[in-house]
C-alpha positions in Angstrom: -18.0 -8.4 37.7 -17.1 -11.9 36.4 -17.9 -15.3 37.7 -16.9 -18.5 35.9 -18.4 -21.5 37.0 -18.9 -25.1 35.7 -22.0 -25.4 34.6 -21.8 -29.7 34.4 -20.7 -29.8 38.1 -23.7 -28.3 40.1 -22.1 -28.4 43.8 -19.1 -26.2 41.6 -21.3 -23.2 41.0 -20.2 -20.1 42.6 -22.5 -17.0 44.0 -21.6 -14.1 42.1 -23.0 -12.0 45.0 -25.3 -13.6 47.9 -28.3 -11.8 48.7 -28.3 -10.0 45.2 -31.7 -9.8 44.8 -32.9 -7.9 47.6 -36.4 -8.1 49.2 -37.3 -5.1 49.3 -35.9 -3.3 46.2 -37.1 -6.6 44.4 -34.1 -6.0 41.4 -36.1 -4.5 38.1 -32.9 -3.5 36.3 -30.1 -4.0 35.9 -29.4 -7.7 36.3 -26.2 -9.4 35.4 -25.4 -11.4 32.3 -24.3 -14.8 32.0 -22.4 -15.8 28.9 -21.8 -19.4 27.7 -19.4 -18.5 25.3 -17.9 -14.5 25.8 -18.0 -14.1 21.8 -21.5 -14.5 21.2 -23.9 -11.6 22.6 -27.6 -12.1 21.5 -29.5 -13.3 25.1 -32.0 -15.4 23.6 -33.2 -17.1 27.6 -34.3 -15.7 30.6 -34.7 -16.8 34.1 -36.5 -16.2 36.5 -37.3 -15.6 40.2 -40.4 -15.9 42.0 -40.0 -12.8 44.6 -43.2 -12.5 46.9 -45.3 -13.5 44.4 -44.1 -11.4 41.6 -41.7 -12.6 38.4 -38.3 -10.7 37.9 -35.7 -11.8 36.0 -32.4 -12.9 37.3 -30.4 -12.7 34.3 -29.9 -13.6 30.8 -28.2 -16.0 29.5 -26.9 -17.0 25.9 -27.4 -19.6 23.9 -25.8 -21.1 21.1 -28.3 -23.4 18.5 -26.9 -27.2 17.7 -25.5 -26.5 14.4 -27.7 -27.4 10.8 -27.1 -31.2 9.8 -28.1 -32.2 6.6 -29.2 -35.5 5.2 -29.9 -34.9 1.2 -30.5 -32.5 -1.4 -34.0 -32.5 -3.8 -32.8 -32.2 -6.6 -29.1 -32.9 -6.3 -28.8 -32.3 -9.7 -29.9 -29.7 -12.7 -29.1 -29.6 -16.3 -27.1 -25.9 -17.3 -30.6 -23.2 -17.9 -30.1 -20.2 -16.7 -33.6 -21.2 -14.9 -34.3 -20.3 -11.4 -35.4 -23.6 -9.3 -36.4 -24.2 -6.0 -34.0 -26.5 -4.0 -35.5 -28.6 -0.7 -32.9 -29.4 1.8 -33.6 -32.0 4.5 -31.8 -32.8 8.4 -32.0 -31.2 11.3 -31.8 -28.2 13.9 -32.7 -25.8 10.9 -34.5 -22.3 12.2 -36.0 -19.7 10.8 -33.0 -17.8 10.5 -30.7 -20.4 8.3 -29.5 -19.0 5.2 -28.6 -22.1 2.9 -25.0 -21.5 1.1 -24.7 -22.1 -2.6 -21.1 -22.2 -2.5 -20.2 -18.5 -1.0 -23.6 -17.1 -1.7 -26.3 -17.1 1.3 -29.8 -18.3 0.0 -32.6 -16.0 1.8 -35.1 -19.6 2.9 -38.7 -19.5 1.7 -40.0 -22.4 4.0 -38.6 -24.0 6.7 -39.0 -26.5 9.9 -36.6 -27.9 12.3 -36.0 -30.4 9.6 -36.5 -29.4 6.5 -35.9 -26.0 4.3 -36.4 -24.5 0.8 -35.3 -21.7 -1.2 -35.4 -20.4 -4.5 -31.6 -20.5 -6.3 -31.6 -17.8 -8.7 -30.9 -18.9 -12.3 -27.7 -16.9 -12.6 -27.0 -19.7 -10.2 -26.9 -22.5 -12.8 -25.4 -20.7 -16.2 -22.3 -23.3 -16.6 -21.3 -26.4 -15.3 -20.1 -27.7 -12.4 -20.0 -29.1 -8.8 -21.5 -26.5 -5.7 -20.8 -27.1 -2.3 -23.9 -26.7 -0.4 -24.9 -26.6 3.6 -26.9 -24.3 5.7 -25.5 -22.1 8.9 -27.8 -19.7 11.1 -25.9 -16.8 11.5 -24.6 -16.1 15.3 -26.6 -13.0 15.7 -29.3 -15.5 16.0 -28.0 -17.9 18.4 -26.4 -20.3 15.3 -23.7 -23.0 16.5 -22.1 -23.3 13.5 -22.0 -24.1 9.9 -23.5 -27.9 8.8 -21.9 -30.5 6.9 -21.4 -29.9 2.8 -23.1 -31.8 0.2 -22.3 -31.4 -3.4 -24.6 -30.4 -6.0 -24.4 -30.9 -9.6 -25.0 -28.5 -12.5 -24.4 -30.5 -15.8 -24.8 -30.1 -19.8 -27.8 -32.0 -21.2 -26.5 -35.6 -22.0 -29.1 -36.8 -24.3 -27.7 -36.9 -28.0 -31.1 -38.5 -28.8 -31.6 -39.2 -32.6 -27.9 -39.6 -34.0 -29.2 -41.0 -37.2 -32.7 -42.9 -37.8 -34.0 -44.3 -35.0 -30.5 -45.0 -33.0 -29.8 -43.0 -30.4 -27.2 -42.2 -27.6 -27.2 -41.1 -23.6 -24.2 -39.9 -22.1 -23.6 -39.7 -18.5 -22.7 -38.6 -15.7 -22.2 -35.0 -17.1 -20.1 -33.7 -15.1 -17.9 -37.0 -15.4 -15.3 -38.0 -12.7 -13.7 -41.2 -13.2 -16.1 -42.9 -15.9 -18.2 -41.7 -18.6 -20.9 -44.1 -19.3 -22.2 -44.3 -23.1 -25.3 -46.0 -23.7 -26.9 -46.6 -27.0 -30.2 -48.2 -28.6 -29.1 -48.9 -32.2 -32.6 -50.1 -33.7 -31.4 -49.6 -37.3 -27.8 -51.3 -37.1 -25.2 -49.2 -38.8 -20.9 -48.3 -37.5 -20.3 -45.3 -35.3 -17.3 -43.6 -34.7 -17.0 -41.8 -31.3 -13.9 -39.3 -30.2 -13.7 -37.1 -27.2 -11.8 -33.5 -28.0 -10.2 -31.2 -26.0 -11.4 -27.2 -26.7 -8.3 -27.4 -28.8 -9.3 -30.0 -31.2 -7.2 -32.8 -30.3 -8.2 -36.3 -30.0 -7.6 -37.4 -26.5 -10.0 -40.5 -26.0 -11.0 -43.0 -29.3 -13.7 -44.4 -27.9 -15.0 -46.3 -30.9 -13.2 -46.8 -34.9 -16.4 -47.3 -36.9 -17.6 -50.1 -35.1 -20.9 -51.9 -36.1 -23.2 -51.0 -33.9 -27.0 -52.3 -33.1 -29.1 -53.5 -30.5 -28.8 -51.9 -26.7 -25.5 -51.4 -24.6 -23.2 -49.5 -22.7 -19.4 -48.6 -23.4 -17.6 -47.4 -20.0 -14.6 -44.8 -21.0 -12.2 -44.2 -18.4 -11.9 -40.6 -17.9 -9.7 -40.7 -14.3 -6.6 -39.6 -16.2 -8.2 -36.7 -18.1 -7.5 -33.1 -16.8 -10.5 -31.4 -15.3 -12.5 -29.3 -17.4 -14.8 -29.3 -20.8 -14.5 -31.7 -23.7 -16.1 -32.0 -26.8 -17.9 -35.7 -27.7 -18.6 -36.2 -31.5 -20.6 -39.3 -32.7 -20.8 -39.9 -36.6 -22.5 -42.9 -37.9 -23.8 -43.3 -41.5 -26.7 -42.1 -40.7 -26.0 -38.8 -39.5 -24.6 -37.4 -36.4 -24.2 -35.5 -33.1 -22.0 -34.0 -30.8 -21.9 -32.0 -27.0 -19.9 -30.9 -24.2 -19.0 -33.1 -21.7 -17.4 -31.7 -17.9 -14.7 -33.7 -16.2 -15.1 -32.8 -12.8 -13.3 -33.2 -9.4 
């Protein structure tokens, strides 16, 4: 039998059958079900009926969970390792039963409140760069209402190319890139350097600097927004040695 009704508009309830628990049999089982949304199945409330004294229950109803929001990621951000790592997630209306999605893979949770969770991302995880989309979802079986929102996590190459000659060295960042490639230096022994940015077929496709004299601290800002995504190789040469390293463009 089947019985919609409004559940907002009280006076708009209907009686799926007056009288149906009866006084004297005092209903033990069966009792009907009342389903919030037909697609979900897992009764997770009761209600109840005082009869003479004596609890039975009316029925069971389903309930959905507010679906998982999240507010931030800690850390947001890991350097390529190959190193497992534990990843902290914070919002609301987590459960027990969220799973936290590392892109397509479901991340079992090793702590968790209503507003916070943990798990461990394996280090298989975190072997090349990139950008993961990240959110949490309690599957349905468990009463979840839905996936949360998505927050991006970055796995990048190490961007220190500390020591490029003497005492002068060079931090490059963000790595992964996406519109601008900061370069910052600390040049205590003065000297030129020479800076290109490769493609992985070896061709030039950024001079950034033609054996400039260099010294003292700064910045340079490359515009990277018209470069393809993907890897690129930076090479630094001064006269006193230098470095080079991967940099990711990514969108």
């Amino acid at each position: 039998m089947q019985n919609n009704i409004n559940l907002k508009i009280f006076n708009g309830w209907n009686t799926a059958k007056a009288s149906y628990v009866d006084a004297g049999k005092k209903l033990i089982f069966p009792w009907p079900t009342m389903r919030l949304n037909p697609g979900f199945s897992g009764p997770t409330y009761n209600w109840r009926n005082t009869n003479e004294g004596i609890q039975r229950p009316m029925f069971d109803a389903e309930y959905r969970l507010p679906a998982p929001v999240i507010s931030s990621l800690a850390p947001d951000t890991v350097i390529v390792s190959g190193n497992s790592f534990t990843i902290t997630i914070n919002g609301a209306n987590f459960s027990m039963h969220s799973l936290i999605m590392w892109g397509n893979d479901a991340l079992p949770v090793t702590a968790w409140n209503s507003n916070q969770i943990t798990a461990t991302v394996p280090g298989h995880l975190v072997t090349a760069p990139g950008i993961v989309s990240v959110s949490v979802i309690t599957p349905a079986k468990y009463g979840g209402g839905g996936p949360s929102n998505t927050l991006a996590f970055y796995i990048i190459l190490a961007s220190d190319f500390n020591n490029v000659g003497g005492r002068n060295t060079v931090m490059v960042y963000p790595n992964p890139a996406k519109d601008e490639l900061t370069i910052a230096y600390v040049f205590t022994e003065p000297c030129k350097m020479e800076m290109d940015l490769y493609d992985l077929n070896g061709q030039v496709v950024k001079e950034l600097s033609k054996g400039d004299y260099i010294k003292g601290n700064g910045t340079i800002i490359v515009d990277v927004s018209n470069l393809l995504q993907g890897l690129y190789q930076l090479i630094i040469n001064t006269a006193r040695g230098g470095m080079s390293g991967k940099i990711a463009i990514m969108r």
